[in-house]
Biopython code that builds the backbone (N, CA, C, O; Angstrom):
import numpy as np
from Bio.PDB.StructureBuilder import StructureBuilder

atoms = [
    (1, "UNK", "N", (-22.887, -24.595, 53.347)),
    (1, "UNK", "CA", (-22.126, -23.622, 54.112)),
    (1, "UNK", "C", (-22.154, -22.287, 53.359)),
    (1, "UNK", "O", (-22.021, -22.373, 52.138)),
    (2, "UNK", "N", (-22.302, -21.088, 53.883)),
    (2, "UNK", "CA", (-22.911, -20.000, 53.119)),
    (2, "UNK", "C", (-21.166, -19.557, 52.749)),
    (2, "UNK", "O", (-20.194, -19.838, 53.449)),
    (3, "UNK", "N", (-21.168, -18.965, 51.733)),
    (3, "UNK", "CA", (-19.411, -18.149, 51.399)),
    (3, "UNK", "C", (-19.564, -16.489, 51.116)),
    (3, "UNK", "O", (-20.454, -15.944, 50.463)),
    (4, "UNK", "N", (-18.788, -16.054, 51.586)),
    (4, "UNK", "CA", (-18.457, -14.076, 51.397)),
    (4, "UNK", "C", (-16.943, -14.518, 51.207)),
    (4, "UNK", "O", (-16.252, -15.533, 51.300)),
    (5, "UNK", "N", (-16.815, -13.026, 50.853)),
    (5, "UNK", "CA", (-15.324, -12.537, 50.854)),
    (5, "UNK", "C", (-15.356, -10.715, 51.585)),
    (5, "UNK", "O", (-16.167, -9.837, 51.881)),
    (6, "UNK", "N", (-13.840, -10.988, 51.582)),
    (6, "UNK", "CA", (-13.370, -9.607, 52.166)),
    (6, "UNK", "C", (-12.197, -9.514, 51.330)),
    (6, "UNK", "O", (-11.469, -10.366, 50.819)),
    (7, "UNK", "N", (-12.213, -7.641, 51.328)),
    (7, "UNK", "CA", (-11.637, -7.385, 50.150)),
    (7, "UNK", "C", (-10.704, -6.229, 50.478)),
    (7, "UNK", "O", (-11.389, -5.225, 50.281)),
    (8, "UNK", "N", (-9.863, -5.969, 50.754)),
    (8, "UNK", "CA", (-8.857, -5.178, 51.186)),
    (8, "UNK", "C", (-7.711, -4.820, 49.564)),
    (8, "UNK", "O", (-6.978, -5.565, 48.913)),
    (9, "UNK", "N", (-8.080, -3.256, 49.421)),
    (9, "UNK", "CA", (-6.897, -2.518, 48.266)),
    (9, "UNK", "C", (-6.809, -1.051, 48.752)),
    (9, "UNK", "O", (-7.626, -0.213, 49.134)),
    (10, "UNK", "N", (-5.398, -1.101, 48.564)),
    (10, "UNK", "CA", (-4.792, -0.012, 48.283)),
    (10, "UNK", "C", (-4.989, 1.172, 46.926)),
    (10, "UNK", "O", (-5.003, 0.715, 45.783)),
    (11, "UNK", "N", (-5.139, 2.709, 47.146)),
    (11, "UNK", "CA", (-5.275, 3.355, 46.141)),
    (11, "UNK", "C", (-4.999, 4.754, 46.540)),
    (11, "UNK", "O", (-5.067, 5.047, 47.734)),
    (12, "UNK", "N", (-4.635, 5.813, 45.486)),
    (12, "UNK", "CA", (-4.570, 6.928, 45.932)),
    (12, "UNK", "C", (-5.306, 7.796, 45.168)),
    (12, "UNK", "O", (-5.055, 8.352, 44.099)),
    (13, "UNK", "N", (-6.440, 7.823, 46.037)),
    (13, "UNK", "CA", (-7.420, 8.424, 44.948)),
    (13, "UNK", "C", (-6.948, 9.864, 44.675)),
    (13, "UNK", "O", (-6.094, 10.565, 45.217)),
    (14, "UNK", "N", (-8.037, 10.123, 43.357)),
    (14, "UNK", "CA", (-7.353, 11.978, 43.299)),
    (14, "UNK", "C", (-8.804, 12.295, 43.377)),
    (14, "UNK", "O", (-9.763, 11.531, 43.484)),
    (15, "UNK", "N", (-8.738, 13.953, 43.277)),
    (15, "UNK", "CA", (-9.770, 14.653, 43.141)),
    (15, "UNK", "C", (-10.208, 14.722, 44.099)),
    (15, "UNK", "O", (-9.352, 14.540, 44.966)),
    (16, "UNK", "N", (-11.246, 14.917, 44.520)),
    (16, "UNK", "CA", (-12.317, 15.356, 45.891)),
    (16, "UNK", "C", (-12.312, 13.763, 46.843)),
    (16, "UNK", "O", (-12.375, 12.606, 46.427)),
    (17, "UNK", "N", (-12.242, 14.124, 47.779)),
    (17, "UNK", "CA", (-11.619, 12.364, 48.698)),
    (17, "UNK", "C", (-12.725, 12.251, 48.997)),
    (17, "UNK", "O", (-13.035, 11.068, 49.140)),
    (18, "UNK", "N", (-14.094, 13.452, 49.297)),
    (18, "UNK", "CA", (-15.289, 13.034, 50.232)),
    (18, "UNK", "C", (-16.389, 12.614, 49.452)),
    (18, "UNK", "O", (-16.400, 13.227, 48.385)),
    (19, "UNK", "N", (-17.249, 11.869, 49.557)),
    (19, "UNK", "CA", (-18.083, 11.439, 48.692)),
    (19, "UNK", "C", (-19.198, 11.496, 49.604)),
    (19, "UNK", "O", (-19.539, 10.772, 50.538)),
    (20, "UNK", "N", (-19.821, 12.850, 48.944)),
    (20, "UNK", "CA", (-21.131, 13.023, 50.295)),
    (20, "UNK", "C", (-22.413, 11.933, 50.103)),
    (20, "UNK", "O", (-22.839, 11.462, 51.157)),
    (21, "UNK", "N", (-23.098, 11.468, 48.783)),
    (21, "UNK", "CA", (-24.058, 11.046, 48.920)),
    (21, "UNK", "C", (-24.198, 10.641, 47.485)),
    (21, "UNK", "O", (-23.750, 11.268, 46.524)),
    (22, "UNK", "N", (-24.892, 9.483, 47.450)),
    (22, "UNK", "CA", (-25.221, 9.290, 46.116)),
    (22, "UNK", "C", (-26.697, 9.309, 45.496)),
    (22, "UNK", "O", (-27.603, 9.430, 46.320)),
    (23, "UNK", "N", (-26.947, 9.235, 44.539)),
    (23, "UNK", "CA", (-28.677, 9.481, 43.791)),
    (23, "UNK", "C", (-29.007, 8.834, 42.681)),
    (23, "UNK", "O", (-29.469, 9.140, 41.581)),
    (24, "UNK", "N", (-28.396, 7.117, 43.647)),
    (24, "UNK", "CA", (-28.232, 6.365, 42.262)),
    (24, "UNK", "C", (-29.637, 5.730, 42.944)),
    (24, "UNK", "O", (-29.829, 5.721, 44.160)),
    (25, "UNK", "N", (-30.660, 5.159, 41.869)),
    (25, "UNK", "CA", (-31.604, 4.663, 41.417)),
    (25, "UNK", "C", (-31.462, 3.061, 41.369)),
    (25, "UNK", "O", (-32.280, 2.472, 42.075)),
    (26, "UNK", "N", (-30.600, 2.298, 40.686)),
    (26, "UNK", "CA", (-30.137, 0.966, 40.672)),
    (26, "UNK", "C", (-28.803, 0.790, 39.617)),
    (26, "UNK", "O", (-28.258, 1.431, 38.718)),
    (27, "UNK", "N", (-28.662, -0.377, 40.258)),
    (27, "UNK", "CA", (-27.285, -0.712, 39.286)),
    (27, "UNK", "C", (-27.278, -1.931, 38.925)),
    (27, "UNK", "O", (-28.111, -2.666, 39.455)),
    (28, "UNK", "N", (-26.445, -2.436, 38.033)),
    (28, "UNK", "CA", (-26.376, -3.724, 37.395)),
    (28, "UNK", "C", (-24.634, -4.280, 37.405)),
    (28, "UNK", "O", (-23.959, -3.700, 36.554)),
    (29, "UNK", "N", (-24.117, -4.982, 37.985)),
    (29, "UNK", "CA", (-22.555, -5.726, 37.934)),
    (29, "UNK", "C", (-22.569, -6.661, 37.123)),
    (29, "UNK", "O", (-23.624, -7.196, 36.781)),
    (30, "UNK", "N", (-21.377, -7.029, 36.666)),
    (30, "UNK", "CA", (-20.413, -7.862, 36.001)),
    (30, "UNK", "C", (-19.543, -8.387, 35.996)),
    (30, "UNK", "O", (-18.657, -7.735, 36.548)),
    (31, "UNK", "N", (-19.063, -9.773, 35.479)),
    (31, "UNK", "CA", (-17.393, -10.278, 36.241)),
    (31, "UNK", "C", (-17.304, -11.164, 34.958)),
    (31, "UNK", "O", (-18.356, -11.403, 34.364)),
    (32, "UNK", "N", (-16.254, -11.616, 34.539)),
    (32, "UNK", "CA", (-15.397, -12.066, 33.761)),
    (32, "UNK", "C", (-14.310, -12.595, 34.553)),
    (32, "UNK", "O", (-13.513, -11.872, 35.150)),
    (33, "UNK", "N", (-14.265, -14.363, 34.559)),
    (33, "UNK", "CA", (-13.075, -14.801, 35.170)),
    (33, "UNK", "C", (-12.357, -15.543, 34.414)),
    (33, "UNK", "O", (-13.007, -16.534, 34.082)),
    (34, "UNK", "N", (-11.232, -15.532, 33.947)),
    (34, "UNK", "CA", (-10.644, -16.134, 33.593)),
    (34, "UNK", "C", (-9.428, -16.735, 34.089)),
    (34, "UNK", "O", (-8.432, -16.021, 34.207)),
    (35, "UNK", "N", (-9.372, -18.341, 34.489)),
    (35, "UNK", "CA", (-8.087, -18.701, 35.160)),
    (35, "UNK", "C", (-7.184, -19.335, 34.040)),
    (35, "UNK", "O", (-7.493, -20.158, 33.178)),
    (36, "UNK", "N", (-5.938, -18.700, 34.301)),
    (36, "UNK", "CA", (-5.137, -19.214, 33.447)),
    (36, "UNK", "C", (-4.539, -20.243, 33.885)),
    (36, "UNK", "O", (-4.672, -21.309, 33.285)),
    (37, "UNK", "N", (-3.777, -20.150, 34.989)),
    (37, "UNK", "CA", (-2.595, -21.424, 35.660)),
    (37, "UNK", "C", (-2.991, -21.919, 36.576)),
    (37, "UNK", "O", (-3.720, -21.175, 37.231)),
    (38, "UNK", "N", (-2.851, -22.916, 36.984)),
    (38, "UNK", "CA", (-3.263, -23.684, 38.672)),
    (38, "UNK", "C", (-2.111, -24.303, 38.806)),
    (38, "UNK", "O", (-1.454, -24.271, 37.765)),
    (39, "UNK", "N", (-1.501, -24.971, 39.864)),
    (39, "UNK", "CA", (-0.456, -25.556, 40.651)),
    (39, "UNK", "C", (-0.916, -25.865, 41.921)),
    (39, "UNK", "O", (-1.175, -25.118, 42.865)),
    (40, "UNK", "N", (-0.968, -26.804, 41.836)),
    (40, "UNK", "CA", (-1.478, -27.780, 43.415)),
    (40, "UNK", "C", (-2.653, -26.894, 44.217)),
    (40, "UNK", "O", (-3.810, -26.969, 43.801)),
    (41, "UNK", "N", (-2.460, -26.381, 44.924)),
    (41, "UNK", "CA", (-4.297, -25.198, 45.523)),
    (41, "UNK", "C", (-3.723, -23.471, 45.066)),
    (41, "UNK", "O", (-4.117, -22.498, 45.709)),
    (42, "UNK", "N", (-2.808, -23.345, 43.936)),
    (42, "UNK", "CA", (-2.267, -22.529, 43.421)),
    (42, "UNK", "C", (-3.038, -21.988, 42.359)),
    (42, "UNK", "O", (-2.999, -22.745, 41.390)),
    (43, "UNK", "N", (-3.866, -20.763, 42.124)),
    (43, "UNK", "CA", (-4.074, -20.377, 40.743)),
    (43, "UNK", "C", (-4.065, -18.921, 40.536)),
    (43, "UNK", "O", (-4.145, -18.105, 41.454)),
    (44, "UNK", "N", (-3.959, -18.621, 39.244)),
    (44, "UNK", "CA", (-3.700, -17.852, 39.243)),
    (44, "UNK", "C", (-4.941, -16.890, 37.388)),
    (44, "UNK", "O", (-5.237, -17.584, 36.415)),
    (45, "UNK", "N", (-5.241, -15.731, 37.469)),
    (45, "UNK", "CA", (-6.275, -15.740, 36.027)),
    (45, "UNK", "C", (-6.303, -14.392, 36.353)),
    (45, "UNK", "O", (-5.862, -14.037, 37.447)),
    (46, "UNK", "N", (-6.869, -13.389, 35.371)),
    (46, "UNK", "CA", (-7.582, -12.787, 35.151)),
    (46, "UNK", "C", (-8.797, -12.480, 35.205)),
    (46, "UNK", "O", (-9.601, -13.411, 35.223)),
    (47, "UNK", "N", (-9.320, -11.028, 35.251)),
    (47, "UNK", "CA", (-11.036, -11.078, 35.631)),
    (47, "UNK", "C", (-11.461, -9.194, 35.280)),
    (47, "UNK", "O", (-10.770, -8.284, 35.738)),
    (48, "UNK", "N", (-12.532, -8.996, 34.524)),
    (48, "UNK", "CA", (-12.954, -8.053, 34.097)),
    (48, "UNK", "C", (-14.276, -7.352, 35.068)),
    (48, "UNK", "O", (-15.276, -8.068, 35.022)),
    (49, "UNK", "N", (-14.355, -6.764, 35.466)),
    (49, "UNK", "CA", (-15.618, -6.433, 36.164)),
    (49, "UNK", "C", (-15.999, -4.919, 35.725)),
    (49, "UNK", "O", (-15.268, -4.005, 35.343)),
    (50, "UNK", "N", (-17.033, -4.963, 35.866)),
    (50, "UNK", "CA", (-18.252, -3.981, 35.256)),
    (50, "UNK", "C", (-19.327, -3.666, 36.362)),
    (50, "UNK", "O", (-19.776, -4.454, 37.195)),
    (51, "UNK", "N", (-19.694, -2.102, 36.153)),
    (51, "UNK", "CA", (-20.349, -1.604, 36.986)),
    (51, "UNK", "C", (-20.823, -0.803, 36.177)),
    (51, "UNK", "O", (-20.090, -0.441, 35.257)),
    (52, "UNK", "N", (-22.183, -0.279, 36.263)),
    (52, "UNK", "CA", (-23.073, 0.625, 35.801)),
    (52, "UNK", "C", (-24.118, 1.019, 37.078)),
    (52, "UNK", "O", (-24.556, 0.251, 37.935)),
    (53, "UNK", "N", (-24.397, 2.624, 36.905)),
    (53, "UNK", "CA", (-25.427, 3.221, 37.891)),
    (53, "UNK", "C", (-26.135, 3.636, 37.293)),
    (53, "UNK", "O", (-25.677, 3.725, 36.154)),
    (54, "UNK", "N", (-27.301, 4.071, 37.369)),
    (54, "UNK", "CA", (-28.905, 4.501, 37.075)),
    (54, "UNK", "C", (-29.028, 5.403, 37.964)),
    (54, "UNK", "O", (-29.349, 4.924, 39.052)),
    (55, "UNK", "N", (-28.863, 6.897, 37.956)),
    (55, "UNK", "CA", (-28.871, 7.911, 38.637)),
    (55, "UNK", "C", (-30.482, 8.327, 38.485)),
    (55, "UNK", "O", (-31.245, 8.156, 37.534)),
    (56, "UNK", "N", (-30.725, 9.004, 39.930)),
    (56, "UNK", "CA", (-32.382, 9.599, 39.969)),
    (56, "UNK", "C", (-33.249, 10.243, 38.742)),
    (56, "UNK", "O", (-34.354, 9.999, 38.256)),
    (57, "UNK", "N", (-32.208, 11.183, 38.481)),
    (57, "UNK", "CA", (-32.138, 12.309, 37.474)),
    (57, "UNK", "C", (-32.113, 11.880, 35.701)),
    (57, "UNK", "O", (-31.787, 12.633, 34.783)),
    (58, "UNK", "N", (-32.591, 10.356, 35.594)),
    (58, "UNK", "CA", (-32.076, 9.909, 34.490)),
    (58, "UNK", "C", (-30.318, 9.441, 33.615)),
    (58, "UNK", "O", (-29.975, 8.540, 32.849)),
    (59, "UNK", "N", (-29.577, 10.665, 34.291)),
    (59, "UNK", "CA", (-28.510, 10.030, 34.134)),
    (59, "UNK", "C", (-27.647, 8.542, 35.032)),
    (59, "UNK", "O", (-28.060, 7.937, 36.022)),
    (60, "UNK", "N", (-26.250, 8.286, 34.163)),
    (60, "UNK", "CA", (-26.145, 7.012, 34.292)),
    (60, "UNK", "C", (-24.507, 7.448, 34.204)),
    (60, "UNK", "O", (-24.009, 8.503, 33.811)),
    (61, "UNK", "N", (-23.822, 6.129, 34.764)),
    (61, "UNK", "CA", (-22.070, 6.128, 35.165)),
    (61, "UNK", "C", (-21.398, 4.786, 35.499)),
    (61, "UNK", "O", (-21.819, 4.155, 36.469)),
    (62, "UNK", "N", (-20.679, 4.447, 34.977)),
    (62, "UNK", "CA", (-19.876, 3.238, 34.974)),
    (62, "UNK", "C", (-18.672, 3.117, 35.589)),
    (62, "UNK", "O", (-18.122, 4.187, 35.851)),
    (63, "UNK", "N", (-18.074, 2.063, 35.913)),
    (63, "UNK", "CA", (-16.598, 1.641, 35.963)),
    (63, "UNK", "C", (-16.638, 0.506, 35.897)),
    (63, "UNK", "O", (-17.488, -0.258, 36.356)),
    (64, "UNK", "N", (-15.310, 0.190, 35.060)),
    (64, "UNK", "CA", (-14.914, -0.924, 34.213)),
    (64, "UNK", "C", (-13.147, -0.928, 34.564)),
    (64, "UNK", "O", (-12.365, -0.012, 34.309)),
    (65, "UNK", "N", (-12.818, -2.299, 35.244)),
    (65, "UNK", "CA", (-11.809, -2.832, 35.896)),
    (65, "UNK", "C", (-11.753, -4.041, 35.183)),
    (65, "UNK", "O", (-12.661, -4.687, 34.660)),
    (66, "UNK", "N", (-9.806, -4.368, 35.279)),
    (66, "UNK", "CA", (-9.604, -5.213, 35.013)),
    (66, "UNK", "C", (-8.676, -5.830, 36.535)),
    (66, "UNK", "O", (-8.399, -5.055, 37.451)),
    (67, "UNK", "N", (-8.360, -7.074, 36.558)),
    (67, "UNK", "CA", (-7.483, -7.569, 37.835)),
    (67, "UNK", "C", (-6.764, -8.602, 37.396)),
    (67, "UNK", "O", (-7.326, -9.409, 36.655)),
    (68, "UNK", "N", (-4.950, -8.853, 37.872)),
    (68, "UNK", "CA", (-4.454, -9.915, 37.565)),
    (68, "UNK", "C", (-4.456, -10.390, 39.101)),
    (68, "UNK", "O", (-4.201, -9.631, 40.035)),
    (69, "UNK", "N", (-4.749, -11.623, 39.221)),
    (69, "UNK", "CA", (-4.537, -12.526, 40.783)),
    (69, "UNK", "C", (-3.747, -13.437, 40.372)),
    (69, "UNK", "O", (-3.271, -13.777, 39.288)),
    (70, "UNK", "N", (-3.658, -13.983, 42.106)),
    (70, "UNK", "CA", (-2.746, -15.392, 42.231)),
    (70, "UNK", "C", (-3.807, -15.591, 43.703)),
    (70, "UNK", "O", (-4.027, -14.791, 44.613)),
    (71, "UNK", "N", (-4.265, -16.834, 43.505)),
    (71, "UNK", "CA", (-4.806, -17.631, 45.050)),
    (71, "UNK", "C", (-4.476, -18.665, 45.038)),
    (71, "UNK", "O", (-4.221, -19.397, 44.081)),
    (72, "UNK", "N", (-4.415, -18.993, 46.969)),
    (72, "UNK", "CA", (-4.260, -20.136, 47.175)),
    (72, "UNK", "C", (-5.400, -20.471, 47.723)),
    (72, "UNK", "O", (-5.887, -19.743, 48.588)),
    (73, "UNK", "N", (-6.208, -21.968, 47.201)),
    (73, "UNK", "CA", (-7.285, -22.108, 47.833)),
    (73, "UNK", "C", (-6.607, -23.053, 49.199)),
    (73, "UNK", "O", (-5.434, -23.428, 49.194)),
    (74, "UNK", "N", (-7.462, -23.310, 50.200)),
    (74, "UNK", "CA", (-7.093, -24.017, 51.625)),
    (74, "UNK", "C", (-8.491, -24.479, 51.976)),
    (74, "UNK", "O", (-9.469, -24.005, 51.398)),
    (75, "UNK", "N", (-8.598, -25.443, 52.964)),
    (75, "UNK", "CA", (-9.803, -26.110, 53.159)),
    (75, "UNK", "C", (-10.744, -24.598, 53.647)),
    (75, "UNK", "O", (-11.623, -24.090, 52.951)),
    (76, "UNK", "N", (-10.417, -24.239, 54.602)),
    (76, "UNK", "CA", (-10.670, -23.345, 55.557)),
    (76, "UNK", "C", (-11.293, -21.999, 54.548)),
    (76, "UNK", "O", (-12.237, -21.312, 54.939)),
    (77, "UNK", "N", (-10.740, -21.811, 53.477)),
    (77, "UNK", "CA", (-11.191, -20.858, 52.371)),
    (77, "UNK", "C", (-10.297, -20.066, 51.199)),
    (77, "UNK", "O", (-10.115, -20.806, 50.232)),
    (78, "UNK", "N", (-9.919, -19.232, 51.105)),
    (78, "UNK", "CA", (-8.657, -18.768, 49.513)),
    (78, "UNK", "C", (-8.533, -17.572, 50.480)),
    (78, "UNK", "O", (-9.234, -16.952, 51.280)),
    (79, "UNK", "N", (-6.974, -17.570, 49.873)),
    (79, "UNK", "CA", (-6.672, -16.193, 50.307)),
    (79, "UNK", "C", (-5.845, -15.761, 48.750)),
    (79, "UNK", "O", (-4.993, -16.471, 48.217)),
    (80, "UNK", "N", (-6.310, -14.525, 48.254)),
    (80, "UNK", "CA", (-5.467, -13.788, 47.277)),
    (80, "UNK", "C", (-4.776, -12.090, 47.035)),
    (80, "UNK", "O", (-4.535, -11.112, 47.743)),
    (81, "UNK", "N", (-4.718, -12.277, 46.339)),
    (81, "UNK", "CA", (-3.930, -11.359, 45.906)),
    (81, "UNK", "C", (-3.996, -10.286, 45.043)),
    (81, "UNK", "O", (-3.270, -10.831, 44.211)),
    (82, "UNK", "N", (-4.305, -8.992, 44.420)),
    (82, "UNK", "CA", (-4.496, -8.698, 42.904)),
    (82, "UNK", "C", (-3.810, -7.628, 42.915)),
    (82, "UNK", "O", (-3.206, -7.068, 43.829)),
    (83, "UNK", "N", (-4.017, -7.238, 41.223)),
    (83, "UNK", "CA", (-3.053, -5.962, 40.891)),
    (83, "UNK", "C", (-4.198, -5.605, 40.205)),
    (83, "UNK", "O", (-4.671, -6.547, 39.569)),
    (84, "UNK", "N", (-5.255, -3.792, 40.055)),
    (84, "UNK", "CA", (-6.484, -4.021, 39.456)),
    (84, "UNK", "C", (-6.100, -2.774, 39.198)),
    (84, "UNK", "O", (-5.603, -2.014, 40.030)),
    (85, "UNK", "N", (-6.397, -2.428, 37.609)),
    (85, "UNK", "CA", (-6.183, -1.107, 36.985)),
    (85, "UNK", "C", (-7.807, -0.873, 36.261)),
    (85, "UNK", "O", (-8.359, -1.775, 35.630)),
    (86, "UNK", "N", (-8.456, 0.552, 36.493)),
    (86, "UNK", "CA", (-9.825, 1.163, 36.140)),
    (86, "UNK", "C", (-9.552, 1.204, 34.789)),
    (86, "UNK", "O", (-8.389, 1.061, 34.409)),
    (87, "UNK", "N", (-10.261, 1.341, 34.175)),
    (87, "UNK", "CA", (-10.180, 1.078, 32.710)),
    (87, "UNK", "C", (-10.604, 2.484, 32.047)),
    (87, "UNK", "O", (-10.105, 3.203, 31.181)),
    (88, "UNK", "N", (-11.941, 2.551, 32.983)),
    (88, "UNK", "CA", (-12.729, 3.723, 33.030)),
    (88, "UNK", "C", (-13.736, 3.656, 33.920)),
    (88, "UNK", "O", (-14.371, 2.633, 34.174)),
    (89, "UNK", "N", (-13.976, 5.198, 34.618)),
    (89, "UNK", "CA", (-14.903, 5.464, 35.687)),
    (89, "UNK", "C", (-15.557, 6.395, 35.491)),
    (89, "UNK", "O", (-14.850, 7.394, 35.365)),
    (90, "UNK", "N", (-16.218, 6.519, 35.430)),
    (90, "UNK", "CA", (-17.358, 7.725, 35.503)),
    (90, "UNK", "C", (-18.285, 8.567, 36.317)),
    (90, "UNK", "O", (-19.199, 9.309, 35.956)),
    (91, "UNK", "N", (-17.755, 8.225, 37.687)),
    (91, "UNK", "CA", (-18.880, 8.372, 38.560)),
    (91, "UNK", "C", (-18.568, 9.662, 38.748)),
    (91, "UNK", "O", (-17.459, 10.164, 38.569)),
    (92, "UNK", "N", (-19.919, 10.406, 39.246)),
    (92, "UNK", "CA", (-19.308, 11.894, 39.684)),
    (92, "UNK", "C", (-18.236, 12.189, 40.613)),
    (92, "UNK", "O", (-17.494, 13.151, 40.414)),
    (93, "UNK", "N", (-18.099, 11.389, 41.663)),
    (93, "UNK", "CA", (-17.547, 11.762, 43.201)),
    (93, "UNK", "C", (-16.280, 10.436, 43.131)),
    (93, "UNK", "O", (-16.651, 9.286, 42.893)),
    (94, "UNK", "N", (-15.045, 10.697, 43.323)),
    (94, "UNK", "CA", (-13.337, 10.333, 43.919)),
    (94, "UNK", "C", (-13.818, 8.686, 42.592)),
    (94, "UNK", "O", (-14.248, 7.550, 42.794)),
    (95, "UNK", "N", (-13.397, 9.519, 41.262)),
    (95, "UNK", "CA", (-13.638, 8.925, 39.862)),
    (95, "UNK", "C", (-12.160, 8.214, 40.304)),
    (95, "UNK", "O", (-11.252, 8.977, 40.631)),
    (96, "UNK", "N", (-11.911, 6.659, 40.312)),
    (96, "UNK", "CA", (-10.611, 6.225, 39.835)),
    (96, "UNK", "C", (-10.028, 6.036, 38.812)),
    (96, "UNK", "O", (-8.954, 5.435, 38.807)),
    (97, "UNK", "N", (-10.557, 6.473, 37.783)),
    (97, "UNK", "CA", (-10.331, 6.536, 35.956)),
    (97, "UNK", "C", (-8.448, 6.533, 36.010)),
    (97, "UNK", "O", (-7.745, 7.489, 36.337)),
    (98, "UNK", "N", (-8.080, 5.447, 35.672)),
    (98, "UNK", "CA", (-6.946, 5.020, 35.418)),
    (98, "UNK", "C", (-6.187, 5.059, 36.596)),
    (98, "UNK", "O", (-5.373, 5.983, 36.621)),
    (99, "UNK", "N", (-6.209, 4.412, 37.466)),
    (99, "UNK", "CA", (-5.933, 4.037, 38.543)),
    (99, "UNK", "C", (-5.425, 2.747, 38.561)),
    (99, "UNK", "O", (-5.973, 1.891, 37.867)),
    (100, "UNK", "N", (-4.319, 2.434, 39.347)),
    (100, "UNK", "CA", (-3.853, 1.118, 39.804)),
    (100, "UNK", "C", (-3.709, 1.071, 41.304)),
    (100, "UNK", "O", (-3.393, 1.940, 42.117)),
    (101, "UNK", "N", (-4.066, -0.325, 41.445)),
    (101, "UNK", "CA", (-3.927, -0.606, 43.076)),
    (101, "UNK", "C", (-3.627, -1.930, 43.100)),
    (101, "UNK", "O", (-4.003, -2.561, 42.112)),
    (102, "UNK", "N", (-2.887, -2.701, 44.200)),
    (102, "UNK", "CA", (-2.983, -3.867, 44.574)),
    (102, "UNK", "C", (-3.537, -3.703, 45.811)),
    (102, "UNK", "O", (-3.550, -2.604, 46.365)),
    (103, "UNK", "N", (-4.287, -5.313, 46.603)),
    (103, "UNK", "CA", (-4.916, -5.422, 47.453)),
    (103, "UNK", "C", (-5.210, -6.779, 47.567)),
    (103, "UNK", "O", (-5.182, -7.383, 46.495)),
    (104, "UNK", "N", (-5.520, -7.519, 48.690)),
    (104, "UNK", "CA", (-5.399, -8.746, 49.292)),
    (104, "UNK", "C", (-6.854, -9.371, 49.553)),
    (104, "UNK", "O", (-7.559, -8.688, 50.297)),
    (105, "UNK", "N", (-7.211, -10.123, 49.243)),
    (105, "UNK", "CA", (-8.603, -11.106, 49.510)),
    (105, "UNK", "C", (-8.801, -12.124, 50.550)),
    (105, "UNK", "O", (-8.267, -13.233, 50.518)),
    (106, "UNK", "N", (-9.540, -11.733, 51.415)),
    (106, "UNK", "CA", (-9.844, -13.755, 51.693)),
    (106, "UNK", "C", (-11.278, -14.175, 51.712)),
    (106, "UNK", "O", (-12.050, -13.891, 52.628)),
    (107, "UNK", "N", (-11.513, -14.698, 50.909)),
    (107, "UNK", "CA", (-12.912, -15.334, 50.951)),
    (107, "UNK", "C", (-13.210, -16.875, 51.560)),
    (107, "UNK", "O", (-12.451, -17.817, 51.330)),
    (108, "UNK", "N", (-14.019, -16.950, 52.100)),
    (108, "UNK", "CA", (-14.574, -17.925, 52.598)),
    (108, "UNK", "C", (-15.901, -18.605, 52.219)),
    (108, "UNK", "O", (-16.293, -19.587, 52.849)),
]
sb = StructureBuilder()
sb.init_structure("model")
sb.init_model(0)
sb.init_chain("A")
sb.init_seg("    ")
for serial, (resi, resn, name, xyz) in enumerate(atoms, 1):
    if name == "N":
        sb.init_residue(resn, " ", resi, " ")
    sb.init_atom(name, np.array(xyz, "f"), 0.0, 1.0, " ", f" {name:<3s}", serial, name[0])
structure = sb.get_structure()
């Protein structure tokens, strides 16, 4: 059975809101999960994620997030929860560099 998720957060970005275009070349991601607690289809962990871009022009730009969750898994698929603060961002265009948001998951 194939699985996605959908990913719904809240944020208030600053700086320039429009992000006309980008001139990124390729990128490379990252994730770090760590679950700490479970309780019956209850869990709950930590998770680090990483992003890097490869811009046309030779240059390059990151963001680096951290997230605390709580999910419940269900036959049907998980639905969660997070609280995710930028660590650091770099991108040219609506940078979330120290930013917090919560926002809701359900993956299937």
């Amino acid at each position: 059975m194939p699985d996605g998720w959908v990913s719904i957060g809240f944020y208030r970005p600053g700086g320039d809101t429009y992000q006309k275009g980008h001139d990124l070349n390729w990128s490379m991601h990252g994730m770090f999960d760590f679950e700490g607690a479970a309780w019956h289809s209850f869990l709950s962990g930590l998770r680090y994620r990483t992003d890097f871009y490869f811009h046309n022009d030779g240059a390059s730009s990151s963001k680096h997030k951290g997230e605390f969750y709580i999910a419940y898994n269900a036959p049907a698929g998980t639905f969660e929860t997070h609280q995710t603060h930028y660590f650091g961002d770099s991108q040219p265009f609506r940078s979330l560099d120290g930013e917090t948001y919560w926002g809701i998951r359900f993956i299937w």
